[in-house]
N, C-alpha and C positions, 0 to 999 in steps of 0.2 A: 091456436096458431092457425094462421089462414093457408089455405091449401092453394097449389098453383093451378091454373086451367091449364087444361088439356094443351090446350096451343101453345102457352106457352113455354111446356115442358117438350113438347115435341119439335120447336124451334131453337131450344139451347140444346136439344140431344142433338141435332141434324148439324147444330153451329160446333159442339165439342166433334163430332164423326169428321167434320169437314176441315177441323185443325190437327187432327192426326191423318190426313190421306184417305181417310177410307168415304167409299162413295156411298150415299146413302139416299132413298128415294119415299116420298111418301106416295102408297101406291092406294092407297083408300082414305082419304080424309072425313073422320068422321065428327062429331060433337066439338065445338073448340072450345065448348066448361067445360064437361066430365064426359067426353067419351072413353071410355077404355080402349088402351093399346096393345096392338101385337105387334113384335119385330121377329119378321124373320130374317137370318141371316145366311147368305147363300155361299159356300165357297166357290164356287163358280168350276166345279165339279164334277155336276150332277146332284150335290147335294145338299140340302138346307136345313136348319134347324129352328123353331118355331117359339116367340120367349112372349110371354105373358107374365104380367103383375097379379100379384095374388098375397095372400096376408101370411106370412107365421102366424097361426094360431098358438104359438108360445111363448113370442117374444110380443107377439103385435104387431110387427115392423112390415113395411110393404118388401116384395121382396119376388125377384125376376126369375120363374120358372122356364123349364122346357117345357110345351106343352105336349109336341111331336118334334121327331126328324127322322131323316132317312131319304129317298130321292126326291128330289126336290119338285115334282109331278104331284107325288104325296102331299106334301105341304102345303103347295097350292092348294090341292085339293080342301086340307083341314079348313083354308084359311078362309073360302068360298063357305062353308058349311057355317065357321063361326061370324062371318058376315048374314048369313038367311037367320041366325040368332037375332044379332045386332046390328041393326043397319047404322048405329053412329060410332061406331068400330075405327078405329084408326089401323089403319096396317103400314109398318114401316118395311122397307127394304134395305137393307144392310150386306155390299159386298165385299166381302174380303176372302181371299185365298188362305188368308192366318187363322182365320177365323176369330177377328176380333171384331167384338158386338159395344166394345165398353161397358156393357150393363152393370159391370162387377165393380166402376169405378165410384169413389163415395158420391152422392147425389143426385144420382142414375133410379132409387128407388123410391125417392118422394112422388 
C-alpha cells in the first residue's frame, strides 16, 4: 500500500479542522515526503497539549499519542527542543476551547 506524504496528510487534516470550525495553523512546516508531525492543541486557557504519531507496538497501527501537556509556555518549550532534534518536524496548531484535535477521527492516523 503506498503511503501519503507528509503534505498531503497535513493539507486534508487542516481542510477536515477547517470544515468543523476549529482553526488550525501550521506553525513549522517541515519535510513535505516524510517529515514527522506534531499537533498541539491549545485551549486557549493557558494550556496545551502536545500529540505525536507513534506505532502500537501490538497492533502495528500508527496511532496519535500525548507527548506532553500542561501550560502552554511548557509545550512550547517541548516543541522547540523536538525541533533542535528534527529540523524537518512539521508542527501544527490546533485551537479549540473544547478541546477537539480530531486526531480520534477514522483516517487521522495514517
Amino acid at each position: 500500500m503506498a503511503r501519503l506524504t507528509t503534505r498531503f496528510w497535513v493539507d486534508a487534516y487542516l481542510a477536515r479542522l477547517r470544515l468543523a470550525d476549529i482553526p488550525a495553523f501550521v506553525v513549522a512546516h517541515g519535510d513535505d515526503t516524510a517529515g514527522a508531525v506534531l499537533v498541539k492543541l491549545a485551549t486557549l486557557d493557558g494550556q496545551a497539549c502536545l500529540y505525536q504519531r507513534s506505532y502500537d507496538l501490538s497492533t502495528g497501527d500508527r496511532v496519535w499519542t500525548t507527548l506532553t501537556k500542561g501550560a502552554e509556555p511548557e509545550v512550547d518549550a517541548a516543541i522547540t527542543r523536538q525541533r533542535g532534534f528534527d529540523p524537518d518536524l512539521w508542527v501544527i496548531e490546533v485551537e479549540d476551547r473544547h478541546g477537539r484535535s480530531l486526531l480520534d477521527q477514522e483516517g487521522l492516523s495514517a
